[in-house]
C-alpha positions in Angstrom: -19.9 -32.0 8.3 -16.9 -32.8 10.4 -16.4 -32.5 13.9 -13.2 -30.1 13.2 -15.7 -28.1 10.9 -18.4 -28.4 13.8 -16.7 -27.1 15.8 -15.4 -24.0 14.1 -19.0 -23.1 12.7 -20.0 -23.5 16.3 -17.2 -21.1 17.9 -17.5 -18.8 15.1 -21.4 -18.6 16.0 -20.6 -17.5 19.2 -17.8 -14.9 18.7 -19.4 -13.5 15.5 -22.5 -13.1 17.8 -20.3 -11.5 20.5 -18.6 -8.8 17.7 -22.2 -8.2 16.1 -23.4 -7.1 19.9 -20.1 -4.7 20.1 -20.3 -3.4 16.8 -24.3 -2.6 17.0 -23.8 -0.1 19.9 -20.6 1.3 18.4 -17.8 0.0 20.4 -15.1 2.3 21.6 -11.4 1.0 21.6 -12.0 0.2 25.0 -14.8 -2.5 24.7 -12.7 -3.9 21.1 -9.8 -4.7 23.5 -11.7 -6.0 26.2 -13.4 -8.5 23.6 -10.1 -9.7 22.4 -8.4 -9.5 26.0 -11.2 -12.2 26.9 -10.1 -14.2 24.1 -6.6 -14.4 25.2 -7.1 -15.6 28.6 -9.1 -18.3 27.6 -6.3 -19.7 25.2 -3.9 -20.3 28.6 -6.3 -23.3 30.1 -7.0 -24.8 26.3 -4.5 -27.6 24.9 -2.6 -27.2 21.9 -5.3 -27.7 19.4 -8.3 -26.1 21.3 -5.4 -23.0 21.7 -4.8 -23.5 17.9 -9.3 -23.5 16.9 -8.9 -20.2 19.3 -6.6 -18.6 17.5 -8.1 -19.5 13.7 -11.2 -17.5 15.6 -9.5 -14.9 16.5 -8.3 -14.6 13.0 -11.7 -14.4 11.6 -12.3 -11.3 13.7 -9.4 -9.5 12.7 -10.7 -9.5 9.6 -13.8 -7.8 10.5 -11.9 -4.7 11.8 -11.9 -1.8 10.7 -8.3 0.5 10.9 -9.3 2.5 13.4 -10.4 -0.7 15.4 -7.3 -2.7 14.7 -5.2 0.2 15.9 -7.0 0.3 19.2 -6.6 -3.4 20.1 -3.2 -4.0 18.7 -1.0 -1.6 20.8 2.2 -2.0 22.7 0.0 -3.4 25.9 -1.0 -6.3 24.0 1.8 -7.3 22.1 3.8 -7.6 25.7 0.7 -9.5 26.8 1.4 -12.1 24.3 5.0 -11.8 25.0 4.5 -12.5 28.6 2.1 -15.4 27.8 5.1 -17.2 25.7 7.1 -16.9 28.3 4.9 -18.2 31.1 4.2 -21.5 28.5 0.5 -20.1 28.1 0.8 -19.8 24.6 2.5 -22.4 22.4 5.3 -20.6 20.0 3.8 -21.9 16.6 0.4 -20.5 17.7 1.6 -17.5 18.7 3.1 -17.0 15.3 -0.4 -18.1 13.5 -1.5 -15.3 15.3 0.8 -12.6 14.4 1.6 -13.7 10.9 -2.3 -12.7 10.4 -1.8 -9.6 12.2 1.2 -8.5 10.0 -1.1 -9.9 7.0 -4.0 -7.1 7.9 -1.4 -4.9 9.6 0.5 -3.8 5.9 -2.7 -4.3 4.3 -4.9 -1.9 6.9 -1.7 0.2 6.5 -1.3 1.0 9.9 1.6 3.2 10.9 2.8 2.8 14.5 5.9 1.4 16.2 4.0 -0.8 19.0 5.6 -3.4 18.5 8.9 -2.1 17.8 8.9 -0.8 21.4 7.0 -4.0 22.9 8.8 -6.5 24.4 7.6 -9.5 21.8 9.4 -7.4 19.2 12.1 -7.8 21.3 11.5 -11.4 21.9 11.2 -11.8 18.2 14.3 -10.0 17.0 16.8 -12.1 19.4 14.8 -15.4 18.2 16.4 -14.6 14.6 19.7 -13.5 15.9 19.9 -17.3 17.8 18.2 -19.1 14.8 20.7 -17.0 11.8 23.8 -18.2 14.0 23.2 -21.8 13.4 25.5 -23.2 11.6 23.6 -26.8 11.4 19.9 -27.4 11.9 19.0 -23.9 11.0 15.0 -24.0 10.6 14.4 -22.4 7.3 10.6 -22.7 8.2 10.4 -21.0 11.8 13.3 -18.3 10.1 10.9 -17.3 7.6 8.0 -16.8 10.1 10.0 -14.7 12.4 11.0 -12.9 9.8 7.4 -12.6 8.4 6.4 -11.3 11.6 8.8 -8.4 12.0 8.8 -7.3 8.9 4.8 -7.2 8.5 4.2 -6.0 12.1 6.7 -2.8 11.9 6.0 0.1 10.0 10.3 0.6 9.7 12.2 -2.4 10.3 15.2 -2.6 11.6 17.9 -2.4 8.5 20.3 -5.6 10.6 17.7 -7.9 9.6 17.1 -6.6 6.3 20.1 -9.1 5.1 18.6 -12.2 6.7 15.2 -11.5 5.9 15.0 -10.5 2.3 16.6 -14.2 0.8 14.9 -15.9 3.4 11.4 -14.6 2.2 12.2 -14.6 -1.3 12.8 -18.5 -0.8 9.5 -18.6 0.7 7.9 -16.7 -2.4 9.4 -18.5 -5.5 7.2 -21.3 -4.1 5.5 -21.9 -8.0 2.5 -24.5 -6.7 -1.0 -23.2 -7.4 -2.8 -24.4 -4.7 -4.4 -22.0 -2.2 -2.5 -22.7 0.4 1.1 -22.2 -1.4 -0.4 -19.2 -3.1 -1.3 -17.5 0.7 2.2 -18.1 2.2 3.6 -16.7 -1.3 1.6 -13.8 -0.9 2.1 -13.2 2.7 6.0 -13.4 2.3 5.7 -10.5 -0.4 3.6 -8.7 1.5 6.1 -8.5 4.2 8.7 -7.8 1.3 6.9 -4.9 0.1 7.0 -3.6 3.9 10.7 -2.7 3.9 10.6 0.9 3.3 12.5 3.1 0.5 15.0 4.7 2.9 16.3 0.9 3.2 19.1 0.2 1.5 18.6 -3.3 0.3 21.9 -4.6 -2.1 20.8 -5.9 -5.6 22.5 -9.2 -4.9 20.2 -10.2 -2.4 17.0 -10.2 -4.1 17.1 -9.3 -8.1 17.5 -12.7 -9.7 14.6 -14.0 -7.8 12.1 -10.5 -8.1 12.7 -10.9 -11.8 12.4 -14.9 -12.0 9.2 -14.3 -9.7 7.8 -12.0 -11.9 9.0 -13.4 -15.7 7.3 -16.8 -14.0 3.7 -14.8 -13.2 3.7 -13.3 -16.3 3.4 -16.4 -18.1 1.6 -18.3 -15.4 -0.3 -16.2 -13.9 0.5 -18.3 -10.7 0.5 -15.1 -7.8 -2.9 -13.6 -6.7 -3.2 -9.7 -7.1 -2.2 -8.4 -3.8 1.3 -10.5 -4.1 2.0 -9.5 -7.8 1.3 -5.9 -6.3 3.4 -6.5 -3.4 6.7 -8.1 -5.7 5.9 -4.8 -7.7 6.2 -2.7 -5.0 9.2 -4.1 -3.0 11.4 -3.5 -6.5 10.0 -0.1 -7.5 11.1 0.7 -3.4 14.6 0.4 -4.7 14.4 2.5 -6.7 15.6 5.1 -3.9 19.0 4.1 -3.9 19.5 2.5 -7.0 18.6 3.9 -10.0 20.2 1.3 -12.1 17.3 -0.5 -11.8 15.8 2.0 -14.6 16.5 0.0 -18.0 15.2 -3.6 -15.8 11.7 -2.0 -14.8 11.4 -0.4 -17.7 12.4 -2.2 -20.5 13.3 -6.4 -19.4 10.2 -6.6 -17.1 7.7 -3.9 -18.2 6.7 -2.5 -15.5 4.2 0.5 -17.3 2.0 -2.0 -19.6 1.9 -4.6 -16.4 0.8 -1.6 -14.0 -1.9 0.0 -16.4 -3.5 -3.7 -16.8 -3.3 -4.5 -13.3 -5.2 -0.7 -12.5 -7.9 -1.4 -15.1 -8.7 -5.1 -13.9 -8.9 -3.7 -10.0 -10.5 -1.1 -11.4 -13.8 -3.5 -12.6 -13.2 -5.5 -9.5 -13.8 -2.9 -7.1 -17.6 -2.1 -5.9 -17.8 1.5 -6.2 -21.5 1.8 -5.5 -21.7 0.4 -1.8 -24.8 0.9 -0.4 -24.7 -0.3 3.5 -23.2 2.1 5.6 -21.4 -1.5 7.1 -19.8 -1.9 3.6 -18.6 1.5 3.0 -16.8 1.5 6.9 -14.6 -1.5 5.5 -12.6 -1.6 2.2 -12.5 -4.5 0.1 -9.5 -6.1 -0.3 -9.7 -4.8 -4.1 -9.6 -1.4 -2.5 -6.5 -2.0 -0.8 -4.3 -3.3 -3.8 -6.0 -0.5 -6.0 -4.9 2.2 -3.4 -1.0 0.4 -3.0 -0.7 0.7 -7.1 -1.2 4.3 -6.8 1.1 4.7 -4.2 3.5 2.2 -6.3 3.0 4.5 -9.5 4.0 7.9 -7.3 7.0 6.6 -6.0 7.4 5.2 -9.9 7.1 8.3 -11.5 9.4 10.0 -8.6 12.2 7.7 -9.6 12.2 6.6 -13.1 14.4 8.5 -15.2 13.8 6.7 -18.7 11.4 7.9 -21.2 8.4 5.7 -22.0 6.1 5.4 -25.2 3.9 3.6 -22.7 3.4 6.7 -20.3 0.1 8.0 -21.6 -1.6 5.0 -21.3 -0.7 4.4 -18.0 -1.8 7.7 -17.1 -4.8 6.9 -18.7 -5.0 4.1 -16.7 -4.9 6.3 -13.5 -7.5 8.7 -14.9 -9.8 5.8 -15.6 -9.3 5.2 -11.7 -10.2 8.7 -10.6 -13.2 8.7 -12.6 -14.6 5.3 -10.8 -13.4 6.6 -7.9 -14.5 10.2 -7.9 -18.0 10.5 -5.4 -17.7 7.2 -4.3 -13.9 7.2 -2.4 -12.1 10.2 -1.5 -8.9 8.4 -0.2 -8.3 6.9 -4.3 -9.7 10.2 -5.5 -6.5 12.0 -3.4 -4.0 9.2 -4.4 -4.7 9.8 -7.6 -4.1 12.9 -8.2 -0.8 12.9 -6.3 0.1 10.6 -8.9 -0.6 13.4 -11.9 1.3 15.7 -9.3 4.6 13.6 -9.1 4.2 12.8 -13.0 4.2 16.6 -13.8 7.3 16.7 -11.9 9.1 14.3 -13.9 10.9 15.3 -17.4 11.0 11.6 -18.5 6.9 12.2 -18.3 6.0 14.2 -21.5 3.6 17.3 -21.2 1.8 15.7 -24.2 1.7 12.4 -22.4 -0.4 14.0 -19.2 -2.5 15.9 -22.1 -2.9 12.3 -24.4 -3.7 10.3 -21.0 -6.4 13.1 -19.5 -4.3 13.9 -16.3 -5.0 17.8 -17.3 -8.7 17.2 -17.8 -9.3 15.3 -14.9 -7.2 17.9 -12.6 -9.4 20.4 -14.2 -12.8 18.6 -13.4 -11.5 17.7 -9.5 -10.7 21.7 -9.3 -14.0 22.6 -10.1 -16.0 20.8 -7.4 -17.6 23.0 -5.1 -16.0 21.8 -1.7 -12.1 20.7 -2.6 -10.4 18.9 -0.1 -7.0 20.6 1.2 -4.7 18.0 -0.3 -6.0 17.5 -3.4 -6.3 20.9 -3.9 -2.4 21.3 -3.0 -1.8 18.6 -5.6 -3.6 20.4 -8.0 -1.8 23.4 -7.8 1.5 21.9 -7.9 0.3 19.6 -11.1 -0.5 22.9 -12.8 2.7 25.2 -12.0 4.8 22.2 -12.7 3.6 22.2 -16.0 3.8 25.9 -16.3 7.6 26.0 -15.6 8.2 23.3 -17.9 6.4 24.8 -20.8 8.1 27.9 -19.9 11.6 26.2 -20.0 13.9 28.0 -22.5 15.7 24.6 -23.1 14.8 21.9 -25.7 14.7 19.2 -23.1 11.7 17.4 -24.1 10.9 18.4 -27.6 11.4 20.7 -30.2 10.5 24.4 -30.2 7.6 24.2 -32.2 6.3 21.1 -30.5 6.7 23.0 -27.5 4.1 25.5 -28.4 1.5 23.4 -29.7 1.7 21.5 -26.3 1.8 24.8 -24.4 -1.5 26.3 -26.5 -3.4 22.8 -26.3 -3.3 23.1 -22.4 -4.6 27.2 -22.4 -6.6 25.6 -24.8 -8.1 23.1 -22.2 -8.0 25.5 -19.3 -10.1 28.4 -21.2 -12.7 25.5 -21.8 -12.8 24.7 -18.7 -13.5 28.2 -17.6 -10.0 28.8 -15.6 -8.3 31.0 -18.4 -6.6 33.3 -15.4 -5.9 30.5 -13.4 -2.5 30.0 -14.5 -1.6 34.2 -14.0 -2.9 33.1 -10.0 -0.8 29.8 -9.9 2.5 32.2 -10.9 1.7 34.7 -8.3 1.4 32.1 -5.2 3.6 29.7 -6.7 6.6 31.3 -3.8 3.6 30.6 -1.0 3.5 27.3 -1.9 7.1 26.6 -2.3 7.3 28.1 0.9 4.3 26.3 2.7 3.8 22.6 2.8 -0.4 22.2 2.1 -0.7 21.1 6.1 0.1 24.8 6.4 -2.1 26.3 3.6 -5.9 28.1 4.9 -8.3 25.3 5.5 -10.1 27.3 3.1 -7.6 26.7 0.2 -9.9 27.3 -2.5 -9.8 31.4 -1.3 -6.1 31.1 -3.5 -8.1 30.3 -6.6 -9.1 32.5 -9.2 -13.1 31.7 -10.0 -14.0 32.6 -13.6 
């Protein structure tokens, strides 16, 4: 063994020791930050490689956190801490930004919502950093661009849109990086990550980023060089668009295949993932599997909110998402949820057949989640809606999505379904509180929402 690697077993002994210790009497938010302030006041008296070994520690227990633990250390107070340290010289720049581009990292893929360090002084710091380095008009370094703009994007739940054009080409560069060695593969998938961070409402022009989304995805579709997470994240930066610009329709659709690629990706994670945890240690963290299973769903919502072109492909991908529910169902709530938002925003698109959600087993598995004794307030909103929205299109007087006659065999196979299922007046109950729910957004609905169910 190396001294370098000595070294780093032997600090990592100590501080995983130290975290055990915390974790074992169930540290509050108070003791997590104390920990980690501890760390950062020892990195001031350490040179620029004991700072750096400090750091790649400090990393490692990051990724032991938990969300709620993460939240509770990484606030506004410690982001001007580190701020205040660059200043002072106690921290060197590039190891300040190892730090926070592993921060970002777990901050999109913890999914943490908060504006800390928007409001902190380092974001401040940051922002003005790619204000000086964009200006240059020689000696402009690309690498130290690209972090900074790693950084922001990764650590802020709603970016700034001023950066948006200097980010964006600069990260792309950064992620059509084709080498297949581990190291080129994290920095690709850390720059998409931070991609697919730059929310919907973002106006993001086409000429700043299509020709290298598709040349990054044509190039892992018959290379298979990007790792899960950053084939999720290119996936999900594109489908963002969507928002503003539905041109992008016929491209997803069609050139790049976005419904076969999505229901392959869902039924690989969907082997991947350990449903059956065991240790109560285990089931407090998600695997990373977990994550990139849970952003596909949330992918396929906004999909299915946005596409406007019909798809042979859609039953199988709602298969797909029904195959989920079923690994998911007693064993994690939050997929159990996103999935069935999923059959709710696909029942709300016309480009999504009836027969499709029938053929793919959305209306089964709707059925089966409805009939649990307990239902959870959202999923039972989602439920509802998925149900009423399929009402009022069967009930539509127009020939919109087939012929008349098709129509009604779609119609009586679902009655059909719900009379097996022992909810044959469910749908009479749906019409009658369908103008409290248009009314009411589930946050306002009785905790009890299952008393607005008929029981048969």
């Amino acid at each position: 063994m190396s001294t370098k690697e000595r070294t780093k077993t032997d600090t990592s002994k100590k501080y995983a020791s130290l975290y055990s210790s915390l974790t074992e009497f169930q540290m509050n938010g108070f003791f997590i930050y104390f920990f980690i302030s501890e760390l950062f006041s020892e990195l001031k008296d350490c040179d620029e490689d004991e700072q750096r070994k400090k750091i790649i520690e400090m990393n490692d227990t990051v990724d032991e956190m938990n969300e709620e633990e993460f939240e509770s250390i990484f606030t506004e107070e410690i982001f001007d801490k580190i701020s205040k340290m660059i200043e002072e010289k106690k921290l060197l720049m590039k190891n300040a930004i190892l730090l926070l581009k592993h921060v970002g990292y777990y901050n999109v893929l913890k999914n943490v919502w908060n504006s800390c360090f928007l409001r902190s002084s380092l974001g401040e710091r940051l922002s003005k950093m790619i204000i000086e380095e964009e200006k240059k008009e020689k000696e402009k370094n690309e690498i130290i661009l690209a972090d900074l703009c790693e950084c922001c994007l990764s650590l802020n739940f709603g970016y700034q849109t001023k950066f948006i054009s200097t980010c964006v080409p600069c990260l792309l560069k950064v992620s059509l990086n084709k080498e297949e060695n581990e190291e080129a593969q994290k920095e690709v998938e850390m720059a998409l990550l931070a991609l697919s961070n730059i929310k919907p409402i973002h106006n993001v022009l086409k000429d700043l980023y299509l020709n290298e989304i598709k040349e990054i995805i044509k190039h892992h579709q018959e290379h298979h060089n990007l790792t899960r997470l950053a084939y999720q994240s290119v996936w999900q930066f594109l489908i963002y668009r969507f928002f503003n610009d539905k041109s992008l329709n016929d491209i997803v659709v069609n050139e790049l295949q976005f419904v076969g690629e999505a229901r392959r990706e869902l039924e690989e994670l969907t082997k991947r993932v350990d449903w059956k945890k065991k240790k109560e240690e285990e089931k407090r963290k998600k695997a990373k599997e977990e994550f990139v299973l849970m952003r596909w769903l949330h992918t396929l919502a906004i999909y299915f909110s946005c596409c406007r072109l019909k798809n042979e492909e859609f039953a199988g991908l709602i298969g797909g998402v029904v195959q989920v529910y079923r690994a998911a169902k007693g064993n994690n709530e939050e997929i159990v949820r996103e999935c069935v938002f999923a059959f709710k925003t696909a029942a709300e698109n016309k480009s999504v057949k009836v027969e499709d959600l029938l053929k793919g087993g959305a209306v089964d598995a709707v059925l089966e989640e409805m009939q649990r004794p307990k239902l959870d307030d959202k999923i039972a909103f989602y439920s509802l809606k998925f149900f009423t929205n399929i009402s009022n299109r069967l009930e539509e007087k127009k020939k919109e999505e087939m012929e008349e006659e098709e129509r009604k065999i779609t119609k009586r196979k679902v009655f059909e379904e719900m009379e097996e299922e022992g909810y044959k007046d469910v749908i009479t109950c749906f019409h009658e509180i369908i103008d409290f729910l248009n009314k009411r957004n589930y946050h306002k609905l009785s905790m009890n929402i299952s008393d607005y169910l008929v029981n048969v």
